[in-house]
Backbone as JSON Lines, residues from 0, in Angstrom:
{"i":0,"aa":"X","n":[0.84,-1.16,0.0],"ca":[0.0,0.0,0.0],"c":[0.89,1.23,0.0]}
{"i":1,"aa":"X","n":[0.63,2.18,-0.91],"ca":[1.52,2.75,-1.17],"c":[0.63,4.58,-1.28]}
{"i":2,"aa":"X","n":[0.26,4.47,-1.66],"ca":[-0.52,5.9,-2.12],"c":[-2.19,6.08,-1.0]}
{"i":3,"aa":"X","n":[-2.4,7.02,-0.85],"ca":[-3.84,7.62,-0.01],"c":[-4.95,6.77,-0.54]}
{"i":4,"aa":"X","n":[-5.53,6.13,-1.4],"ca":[-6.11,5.91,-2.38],"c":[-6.59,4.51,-2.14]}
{"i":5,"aa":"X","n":[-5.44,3.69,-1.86],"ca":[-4.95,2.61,-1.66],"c":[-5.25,2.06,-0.08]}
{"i":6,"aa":"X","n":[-4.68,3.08,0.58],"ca":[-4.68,2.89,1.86],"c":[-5.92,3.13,2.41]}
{"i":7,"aa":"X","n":[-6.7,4.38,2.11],"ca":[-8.33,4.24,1.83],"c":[-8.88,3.04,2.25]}
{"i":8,"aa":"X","n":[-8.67,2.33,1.06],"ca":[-9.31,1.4,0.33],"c":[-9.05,-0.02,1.52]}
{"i":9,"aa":"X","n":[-7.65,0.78,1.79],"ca":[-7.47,-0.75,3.1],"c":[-8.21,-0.72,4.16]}
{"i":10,"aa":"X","n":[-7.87,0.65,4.66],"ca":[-9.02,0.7,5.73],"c":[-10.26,0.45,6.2]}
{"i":11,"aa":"X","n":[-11.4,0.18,4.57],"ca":[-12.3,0.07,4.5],"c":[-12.24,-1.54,4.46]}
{"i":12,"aa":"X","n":[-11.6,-2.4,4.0],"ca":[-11.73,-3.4,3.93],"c":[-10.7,-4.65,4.57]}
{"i":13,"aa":"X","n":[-9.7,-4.15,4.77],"ca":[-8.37,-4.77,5.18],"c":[-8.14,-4.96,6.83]}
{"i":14,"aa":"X","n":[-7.42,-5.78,7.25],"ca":[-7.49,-6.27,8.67],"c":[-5.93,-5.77,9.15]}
{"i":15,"aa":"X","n":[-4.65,-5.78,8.21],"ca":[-3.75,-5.54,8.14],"c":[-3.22,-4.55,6.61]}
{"i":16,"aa":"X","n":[-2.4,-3.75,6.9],"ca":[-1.96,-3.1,6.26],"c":[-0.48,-2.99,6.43]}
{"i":17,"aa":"X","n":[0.13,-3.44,4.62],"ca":[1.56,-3.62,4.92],"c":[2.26,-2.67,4.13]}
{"i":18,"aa":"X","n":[3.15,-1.84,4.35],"ca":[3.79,-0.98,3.71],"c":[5.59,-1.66,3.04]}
{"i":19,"aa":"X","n":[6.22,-0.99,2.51],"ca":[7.64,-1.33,1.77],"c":[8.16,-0.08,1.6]}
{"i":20,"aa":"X","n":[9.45,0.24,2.35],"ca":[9.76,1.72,1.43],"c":[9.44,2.99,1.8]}
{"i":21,"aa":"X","n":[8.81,2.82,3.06],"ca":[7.92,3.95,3.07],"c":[8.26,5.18,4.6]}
{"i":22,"aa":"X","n":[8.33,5.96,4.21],"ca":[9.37,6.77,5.67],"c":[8.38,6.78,6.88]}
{"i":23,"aa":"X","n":[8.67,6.95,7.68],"ca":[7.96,7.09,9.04],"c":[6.56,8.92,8.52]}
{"i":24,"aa":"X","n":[7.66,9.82,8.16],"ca":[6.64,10.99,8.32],"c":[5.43,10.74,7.03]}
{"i":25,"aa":"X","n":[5.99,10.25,6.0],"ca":[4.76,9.75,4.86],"c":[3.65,9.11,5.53]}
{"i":26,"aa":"X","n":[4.26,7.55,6.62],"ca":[2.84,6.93,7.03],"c":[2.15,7.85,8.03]}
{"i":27,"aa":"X","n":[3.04,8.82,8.78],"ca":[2.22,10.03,9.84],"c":[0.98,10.98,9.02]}
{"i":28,"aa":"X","n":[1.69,11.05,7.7],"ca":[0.77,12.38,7.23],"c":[0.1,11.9,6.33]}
{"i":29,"aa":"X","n":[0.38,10.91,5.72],"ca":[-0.65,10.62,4.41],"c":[-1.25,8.92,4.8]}
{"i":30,"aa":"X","n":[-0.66,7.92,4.85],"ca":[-0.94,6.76,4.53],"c":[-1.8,6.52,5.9]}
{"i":31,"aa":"X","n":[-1.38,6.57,7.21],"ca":[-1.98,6.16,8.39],"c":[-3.68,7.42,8.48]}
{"i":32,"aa":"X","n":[-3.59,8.56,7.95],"ca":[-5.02,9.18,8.28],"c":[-6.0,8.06,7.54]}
{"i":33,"aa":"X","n":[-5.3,8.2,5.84],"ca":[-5.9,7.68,5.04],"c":[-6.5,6.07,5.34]}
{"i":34,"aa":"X","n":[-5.94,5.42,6.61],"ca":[-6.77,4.52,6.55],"c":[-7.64,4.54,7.74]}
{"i":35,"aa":"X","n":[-7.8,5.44,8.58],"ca":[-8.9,6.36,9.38],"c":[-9.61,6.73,8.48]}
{"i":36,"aa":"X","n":[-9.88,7.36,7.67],"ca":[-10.63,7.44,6.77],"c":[-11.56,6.37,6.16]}
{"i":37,"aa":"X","n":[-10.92,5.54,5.99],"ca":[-11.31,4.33,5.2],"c":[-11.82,2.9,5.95]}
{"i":38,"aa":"X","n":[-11.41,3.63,7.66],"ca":[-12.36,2.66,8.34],"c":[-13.04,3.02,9.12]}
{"i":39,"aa":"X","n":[-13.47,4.53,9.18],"ca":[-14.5,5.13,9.55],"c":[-15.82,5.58,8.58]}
{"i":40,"aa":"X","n":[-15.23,5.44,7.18],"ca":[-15.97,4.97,6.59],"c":[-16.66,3.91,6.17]}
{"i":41,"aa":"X","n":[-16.31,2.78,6.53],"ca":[-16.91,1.68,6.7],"c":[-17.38,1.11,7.62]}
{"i":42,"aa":"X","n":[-17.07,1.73,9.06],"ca":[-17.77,1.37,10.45],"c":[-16.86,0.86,10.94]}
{"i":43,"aa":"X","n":[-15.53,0.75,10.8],"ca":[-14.6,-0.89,11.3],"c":[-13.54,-0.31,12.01]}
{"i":44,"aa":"X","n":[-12.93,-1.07,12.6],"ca":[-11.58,-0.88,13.32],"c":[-10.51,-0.28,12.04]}
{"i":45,"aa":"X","n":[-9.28,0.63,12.79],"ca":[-8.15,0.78,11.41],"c":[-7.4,-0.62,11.88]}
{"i":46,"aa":"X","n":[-7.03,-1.12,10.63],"ca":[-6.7,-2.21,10.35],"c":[-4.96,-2.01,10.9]}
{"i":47,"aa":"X","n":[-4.26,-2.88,11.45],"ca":[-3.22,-2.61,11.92],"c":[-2.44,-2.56,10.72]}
{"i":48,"aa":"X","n":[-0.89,-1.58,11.26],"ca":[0.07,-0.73,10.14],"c":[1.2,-1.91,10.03]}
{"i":49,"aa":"X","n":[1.69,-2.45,9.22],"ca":[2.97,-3.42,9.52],"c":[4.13,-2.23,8.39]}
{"i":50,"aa":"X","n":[4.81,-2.43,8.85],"ca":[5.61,-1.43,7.39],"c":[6.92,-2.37,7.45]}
{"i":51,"aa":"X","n":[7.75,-2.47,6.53],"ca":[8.79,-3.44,5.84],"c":[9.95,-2.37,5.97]}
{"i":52,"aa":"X","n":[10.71,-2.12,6.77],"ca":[11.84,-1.0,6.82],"c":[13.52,-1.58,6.54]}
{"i":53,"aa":"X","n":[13.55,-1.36,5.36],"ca":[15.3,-1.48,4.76],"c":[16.49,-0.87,5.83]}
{"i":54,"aa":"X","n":[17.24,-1.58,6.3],"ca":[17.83,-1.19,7.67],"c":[18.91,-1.4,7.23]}
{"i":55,"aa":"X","n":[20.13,-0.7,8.03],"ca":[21.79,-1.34,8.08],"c":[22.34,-0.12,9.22]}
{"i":56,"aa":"X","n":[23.16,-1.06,10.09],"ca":[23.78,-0.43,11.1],"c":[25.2,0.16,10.58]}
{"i":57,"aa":"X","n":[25.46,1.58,10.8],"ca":[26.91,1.88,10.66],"c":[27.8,0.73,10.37]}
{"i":58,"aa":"X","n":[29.02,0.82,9.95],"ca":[30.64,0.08,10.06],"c":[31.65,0.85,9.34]}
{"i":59,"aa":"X","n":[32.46,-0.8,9.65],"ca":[33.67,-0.22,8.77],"c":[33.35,-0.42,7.38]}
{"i":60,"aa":"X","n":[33.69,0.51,6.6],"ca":[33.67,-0.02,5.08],"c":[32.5,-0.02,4.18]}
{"i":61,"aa":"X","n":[30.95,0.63,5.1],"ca":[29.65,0.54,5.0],"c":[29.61,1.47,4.57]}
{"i":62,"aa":"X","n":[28.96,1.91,3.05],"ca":[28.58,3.04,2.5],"c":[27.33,3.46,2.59]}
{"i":63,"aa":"X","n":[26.22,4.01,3.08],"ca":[24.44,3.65,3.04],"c":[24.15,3.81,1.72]}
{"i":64,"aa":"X","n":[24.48,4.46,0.44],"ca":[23.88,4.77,-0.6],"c":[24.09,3.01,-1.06]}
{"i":65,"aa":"X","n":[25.58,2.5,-1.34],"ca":[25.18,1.32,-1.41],"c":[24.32,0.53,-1.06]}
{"i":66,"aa":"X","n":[24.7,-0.05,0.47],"ca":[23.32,-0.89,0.86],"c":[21.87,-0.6,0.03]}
{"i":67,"aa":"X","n":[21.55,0.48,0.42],"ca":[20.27,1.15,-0.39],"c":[20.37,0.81,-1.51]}
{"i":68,"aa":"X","n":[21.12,1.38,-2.12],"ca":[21.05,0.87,-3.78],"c":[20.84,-1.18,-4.12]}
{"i":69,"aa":"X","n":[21.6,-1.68,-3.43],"ca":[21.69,-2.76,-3.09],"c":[20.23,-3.83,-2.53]}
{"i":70,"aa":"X","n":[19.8,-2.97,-1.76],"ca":[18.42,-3.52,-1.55],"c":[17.08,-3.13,-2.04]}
{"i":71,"aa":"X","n":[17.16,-1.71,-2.43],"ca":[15.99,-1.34,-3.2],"c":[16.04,-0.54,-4.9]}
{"i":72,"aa":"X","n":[17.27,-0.84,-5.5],"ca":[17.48,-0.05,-6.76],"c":[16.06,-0.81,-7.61]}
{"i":73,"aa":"X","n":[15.74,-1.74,-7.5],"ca":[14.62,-2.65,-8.89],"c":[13.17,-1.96,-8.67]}
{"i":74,"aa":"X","n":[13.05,-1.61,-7.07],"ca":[11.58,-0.84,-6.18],"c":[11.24,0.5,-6.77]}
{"i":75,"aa":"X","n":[13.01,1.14,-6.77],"ca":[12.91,2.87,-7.06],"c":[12.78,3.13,-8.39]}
{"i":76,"aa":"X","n":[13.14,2.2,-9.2],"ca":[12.64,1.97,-10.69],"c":[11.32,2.0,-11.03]}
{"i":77,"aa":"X","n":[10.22,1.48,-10.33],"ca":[8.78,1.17,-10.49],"c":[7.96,2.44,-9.97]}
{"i":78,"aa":"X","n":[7.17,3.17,-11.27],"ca":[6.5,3.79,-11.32],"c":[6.08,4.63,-9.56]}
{"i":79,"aa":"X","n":[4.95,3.21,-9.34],"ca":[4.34,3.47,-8.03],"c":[5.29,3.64,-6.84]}
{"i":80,"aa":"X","n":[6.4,3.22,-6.5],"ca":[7.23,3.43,-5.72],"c":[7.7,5.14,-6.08]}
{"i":81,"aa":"X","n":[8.36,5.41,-7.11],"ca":[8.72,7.02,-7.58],"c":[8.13,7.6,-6.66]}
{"i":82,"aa":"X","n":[6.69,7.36,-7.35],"ca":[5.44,8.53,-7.05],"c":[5.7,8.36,-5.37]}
{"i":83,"aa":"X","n":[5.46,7.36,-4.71],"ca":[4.71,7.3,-3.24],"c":[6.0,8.2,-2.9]}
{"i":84,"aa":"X","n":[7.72,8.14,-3.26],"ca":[8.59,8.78,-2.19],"c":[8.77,10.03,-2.85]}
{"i":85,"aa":"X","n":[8.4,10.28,-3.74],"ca":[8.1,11.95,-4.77],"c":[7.07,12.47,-3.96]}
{"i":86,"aa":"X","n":[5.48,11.8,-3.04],"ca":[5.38,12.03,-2.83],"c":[5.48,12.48,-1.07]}
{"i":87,"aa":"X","n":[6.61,11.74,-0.53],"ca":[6.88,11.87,0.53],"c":[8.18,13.16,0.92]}
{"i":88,"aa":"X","n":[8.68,13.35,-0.65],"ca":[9.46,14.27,-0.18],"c":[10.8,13.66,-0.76]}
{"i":89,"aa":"X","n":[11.04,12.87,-1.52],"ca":[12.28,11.69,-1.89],"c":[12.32,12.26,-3.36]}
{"i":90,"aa":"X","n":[12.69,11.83,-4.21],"ca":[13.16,12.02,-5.2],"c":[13.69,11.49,-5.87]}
{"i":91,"aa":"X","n":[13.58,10.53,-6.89],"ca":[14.48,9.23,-7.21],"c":[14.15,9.58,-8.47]}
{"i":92,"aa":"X","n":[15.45,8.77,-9.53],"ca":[15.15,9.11,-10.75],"c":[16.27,7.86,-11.23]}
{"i":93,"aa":"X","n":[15.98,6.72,-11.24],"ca":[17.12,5.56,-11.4],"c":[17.68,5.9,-12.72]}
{"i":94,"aa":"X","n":[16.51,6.22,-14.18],"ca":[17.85,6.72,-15.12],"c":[18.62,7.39,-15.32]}
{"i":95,"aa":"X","n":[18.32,8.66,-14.51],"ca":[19.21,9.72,-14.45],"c":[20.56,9.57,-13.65]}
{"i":96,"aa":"X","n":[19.98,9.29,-12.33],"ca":[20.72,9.4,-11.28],"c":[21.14,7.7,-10.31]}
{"i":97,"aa":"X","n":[21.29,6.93,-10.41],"ca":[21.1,6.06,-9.44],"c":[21.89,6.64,-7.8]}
{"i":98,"aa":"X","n":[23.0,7.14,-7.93],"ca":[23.55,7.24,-6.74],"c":[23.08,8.48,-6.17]}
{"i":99,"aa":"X","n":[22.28,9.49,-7.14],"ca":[21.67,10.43,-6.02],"c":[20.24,10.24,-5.44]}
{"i":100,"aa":"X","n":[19.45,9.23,-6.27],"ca":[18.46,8.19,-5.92],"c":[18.68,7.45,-4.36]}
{"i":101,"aa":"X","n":[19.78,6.61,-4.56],"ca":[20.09,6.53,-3.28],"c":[20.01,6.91,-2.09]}
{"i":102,"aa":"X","n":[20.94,8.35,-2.22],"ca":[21.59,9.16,-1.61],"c":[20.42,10.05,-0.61]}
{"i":103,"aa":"X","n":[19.34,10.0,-1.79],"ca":[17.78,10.67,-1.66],"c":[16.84,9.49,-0.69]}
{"i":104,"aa":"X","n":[17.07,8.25,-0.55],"ca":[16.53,7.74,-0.03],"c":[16.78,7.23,1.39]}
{"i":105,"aa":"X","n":[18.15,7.3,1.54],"ca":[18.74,7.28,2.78],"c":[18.69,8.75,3.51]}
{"i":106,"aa":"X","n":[18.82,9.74,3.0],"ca":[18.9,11.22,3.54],"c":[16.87,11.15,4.14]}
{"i":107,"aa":"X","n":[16.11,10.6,3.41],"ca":[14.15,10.88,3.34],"c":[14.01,9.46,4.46]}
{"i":108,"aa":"X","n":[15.1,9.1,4.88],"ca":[14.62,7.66,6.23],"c":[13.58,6.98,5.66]}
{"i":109,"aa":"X","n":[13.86,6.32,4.04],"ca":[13.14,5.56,3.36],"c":[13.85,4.23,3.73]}
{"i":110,"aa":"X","n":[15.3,4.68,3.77],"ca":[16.39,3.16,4.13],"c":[16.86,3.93,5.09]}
{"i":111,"aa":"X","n":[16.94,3.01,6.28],"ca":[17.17,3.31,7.81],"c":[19.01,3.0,7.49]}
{"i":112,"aa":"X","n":[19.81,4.29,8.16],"ca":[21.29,3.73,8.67],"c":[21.6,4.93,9.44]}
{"i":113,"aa":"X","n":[22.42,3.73,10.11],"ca":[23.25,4.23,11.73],"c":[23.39,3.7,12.45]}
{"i":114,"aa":"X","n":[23.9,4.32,13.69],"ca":[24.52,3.48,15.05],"c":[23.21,3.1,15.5]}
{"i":115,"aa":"X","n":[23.11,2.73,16.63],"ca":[22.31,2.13,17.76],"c":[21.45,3.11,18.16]}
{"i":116,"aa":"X","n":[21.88,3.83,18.49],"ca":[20.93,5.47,18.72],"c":[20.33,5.83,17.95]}
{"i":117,"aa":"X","n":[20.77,5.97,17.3],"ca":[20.36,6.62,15.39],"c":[18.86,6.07,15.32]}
{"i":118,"aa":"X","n":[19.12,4.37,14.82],"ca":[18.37,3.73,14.8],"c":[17.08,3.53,15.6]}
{"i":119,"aa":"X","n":[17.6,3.71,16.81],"ca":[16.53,3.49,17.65],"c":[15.12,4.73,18.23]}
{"i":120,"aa":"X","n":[16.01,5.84,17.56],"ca":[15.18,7.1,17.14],"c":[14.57,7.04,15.96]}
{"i":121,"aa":"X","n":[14.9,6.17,14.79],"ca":[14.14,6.24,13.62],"c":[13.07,4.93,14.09]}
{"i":122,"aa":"X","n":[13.28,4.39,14.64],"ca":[12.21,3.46,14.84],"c":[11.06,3.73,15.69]}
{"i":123,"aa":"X","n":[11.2,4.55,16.66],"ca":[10.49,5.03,17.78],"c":[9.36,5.85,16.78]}
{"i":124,"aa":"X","n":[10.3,6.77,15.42],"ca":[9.48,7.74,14.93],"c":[8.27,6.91,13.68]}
{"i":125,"aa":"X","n":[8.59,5.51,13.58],"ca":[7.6,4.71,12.92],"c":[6.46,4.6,14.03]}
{"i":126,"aa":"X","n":[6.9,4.05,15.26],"ca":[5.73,3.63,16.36],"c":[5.13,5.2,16.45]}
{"i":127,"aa":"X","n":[5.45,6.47,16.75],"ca":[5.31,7.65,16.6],"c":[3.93,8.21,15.66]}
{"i":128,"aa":"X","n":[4.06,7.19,14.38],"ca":[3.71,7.4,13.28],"c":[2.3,6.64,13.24]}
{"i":129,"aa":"X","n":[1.86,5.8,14.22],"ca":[0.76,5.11,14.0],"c":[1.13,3.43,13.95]}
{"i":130,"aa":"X","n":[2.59,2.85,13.44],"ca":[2.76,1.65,12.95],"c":[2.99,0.8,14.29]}
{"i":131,"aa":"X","n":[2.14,-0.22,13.91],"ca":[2.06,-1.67,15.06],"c":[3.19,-2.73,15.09]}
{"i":132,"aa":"X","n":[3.92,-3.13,14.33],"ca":[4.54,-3.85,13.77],"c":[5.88,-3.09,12.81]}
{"i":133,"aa":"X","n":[7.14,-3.08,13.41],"ca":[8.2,-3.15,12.09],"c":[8.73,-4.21,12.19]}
{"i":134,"aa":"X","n":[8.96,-4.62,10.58],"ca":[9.74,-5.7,9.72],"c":[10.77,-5.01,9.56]}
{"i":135,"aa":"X","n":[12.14,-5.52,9.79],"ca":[13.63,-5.43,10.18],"c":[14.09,-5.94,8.42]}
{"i":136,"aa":"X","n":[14.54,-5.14,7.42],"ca":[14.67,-5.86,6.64],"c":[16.37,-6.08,6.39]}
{"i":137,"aa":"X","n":[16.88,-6.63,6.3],"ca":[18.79,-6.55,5.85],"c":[18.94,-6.41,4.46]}
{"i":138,"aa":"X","n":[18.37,-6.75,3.73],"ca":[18.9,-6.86,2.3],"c":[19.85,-6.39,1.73]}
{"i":139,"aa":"X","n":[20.56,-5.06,2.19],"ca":[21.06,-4.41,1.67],"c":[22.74,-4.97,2.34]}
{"i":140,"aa":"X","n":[22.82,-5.23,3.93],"ca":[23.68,-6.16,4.61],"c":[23.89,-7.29,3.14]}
{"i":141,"aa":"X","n":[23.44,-8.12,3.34],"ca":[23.02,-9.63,2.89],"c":[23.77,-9.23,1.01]}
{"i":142,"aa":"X","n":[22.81,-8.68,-0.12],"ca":[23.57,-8.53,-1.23],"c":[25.06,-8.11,-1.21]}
{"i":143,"aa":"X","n":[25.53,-7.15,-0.28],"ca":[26.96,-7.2,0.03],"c":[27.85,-7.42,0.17]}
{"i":144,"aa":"X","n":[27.3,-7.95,1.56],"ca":[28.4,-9.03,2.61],"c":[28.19,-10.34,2.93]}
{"i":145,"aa":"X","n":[27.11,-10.44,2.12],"ca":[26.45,-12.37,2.28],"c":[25.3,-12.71,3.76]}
{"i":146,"aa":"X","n":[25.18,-13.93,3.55],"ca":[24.03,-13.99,4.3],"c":[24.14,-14.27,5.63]}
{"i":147,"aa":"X","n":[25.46,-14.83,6.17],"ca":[26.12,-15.03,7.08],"c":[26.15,-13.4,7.92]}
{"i":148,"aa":"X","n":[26.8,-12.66,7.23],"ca":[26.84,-11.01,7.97],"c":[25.16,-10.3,8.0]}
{"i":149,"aa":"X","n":[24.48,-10.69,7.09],"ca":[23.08,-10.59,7.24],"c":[22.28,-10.79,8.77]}
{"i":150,"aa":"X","n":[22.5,-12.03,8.69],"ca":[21.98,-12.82,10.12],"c":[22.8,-12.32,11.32]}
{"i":151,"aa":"X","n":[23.67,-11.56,11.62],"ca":[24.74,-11.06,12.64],"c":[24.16,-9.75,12.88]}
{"i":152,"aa":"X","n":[23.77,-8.8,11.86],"ca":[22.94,-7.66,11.74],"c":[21.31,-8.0,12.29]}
{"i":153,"aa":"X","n":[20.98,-8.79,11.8],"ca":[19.65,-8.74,12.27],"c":[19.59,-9.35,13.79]}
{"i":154,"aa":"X","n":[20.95,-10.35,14.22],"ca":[20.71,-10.37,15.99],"c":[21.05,-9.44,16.65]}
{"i":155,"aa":"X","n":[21.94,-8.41,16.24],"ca":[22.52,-7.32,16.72],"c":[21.3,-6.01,16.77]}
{"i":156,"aa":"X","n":[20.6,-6.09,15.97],"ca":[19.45,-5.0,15.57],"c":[18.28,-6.17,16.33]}
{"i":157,"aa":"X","n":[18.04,-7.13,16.57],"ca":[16.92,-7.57,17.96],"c":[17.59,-7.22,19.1]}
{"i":158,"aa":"X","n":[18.27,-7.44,18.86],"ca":[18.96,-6.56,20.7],"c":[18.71,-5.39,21.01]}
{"i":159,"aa":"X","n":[19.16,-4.86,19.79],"ca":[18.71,-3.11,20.22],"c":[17.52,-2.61,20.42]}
{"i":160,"aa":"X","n":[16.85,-3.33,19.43],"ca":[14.94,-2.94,20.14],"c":[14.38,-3.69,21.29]}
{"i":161,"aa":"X","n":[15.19,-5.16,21.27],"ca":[14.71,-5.67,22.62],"c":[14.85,-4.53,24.11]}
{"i":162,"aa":"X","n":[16.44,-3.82,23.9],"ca":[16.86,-3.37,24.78],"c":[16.18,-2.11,25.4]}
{"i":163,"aa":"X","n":[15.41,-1.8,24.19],"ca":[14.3,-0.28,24.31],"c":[12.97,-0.58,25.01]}
């Protein structure tokens, strides 16, 4: 679910609502009313928010435009993705630009990076945002550095929210 329209549409009918891609202040201002909307128009509960958040913790040797590029360059290509972070305030343009695409999506907290702190302020600002549920995603770890350093990131990043 990606656009007002959509999310509407979930609200009115949907039990769960899952997002990809999508920044914390976008689901605050557009996607989370929009499904108040859409289940107060239908009489029903808002259907809970799950959102899918592209993550990577600081290191050595860790670039974020990579990772990013790495886990979502095929997403920022597709029409409906453009639009939803064009309309969040992002800016992507994969033929033109891939690395300022990137650069645009890590700077708009579309792809989460940083230390422990960092992180744990961008996540707070999803729960902030209305969302019930974040999905921890590595991908951008994992195409990199393999799947082995993948799985080391994602116990290291349950710790840190466990620890909150």
């Amino acid at each position: 679910m990606l656009r007002p329209r959509m999310a509407e549409l979930a609200g009115e009918l949907a039990d769960v609502a899952i997002t990809w891609l999508t920044p914390a202040a976008y689901l605050r201002d557009t996607v989370v009313p929009a499904l108040r909307a859409g289940a107060d128009k239908a009489g029903r509960a808002v259907p809970r928010v799950v959102v899918i958040v592209p993550v990577a913790l600081t290191g050595t040797g860790r670039e974020a435009t990579e990772l990013a590029l790495a886990s979502n360059a095929g997403h920022m290509q597709l029409p409906h993705y453009a639009d939803m972070l064009g309309r969040s305030g992002i800016d992507v343009d994969m033929k033109a630009d891939p690395e300022a695409s990137g650069k645009a999506l890590v700077g708009g907290d579309a792809f989460l990076f940083g230390d422990a702190d960092e992180l744990r302020g961008k996540f707070e600002a999803f729960t902030a945002a209305g969302v019930d549920e974040i999905v921890l995603n590595v991908t951008g770890v994992a195409m990199t550095e393999g799947p082995a350093a993948a799985l080391r990131e994602l116990e290291t990043l349950l710790r840190l929210v466990d620890a909150a």
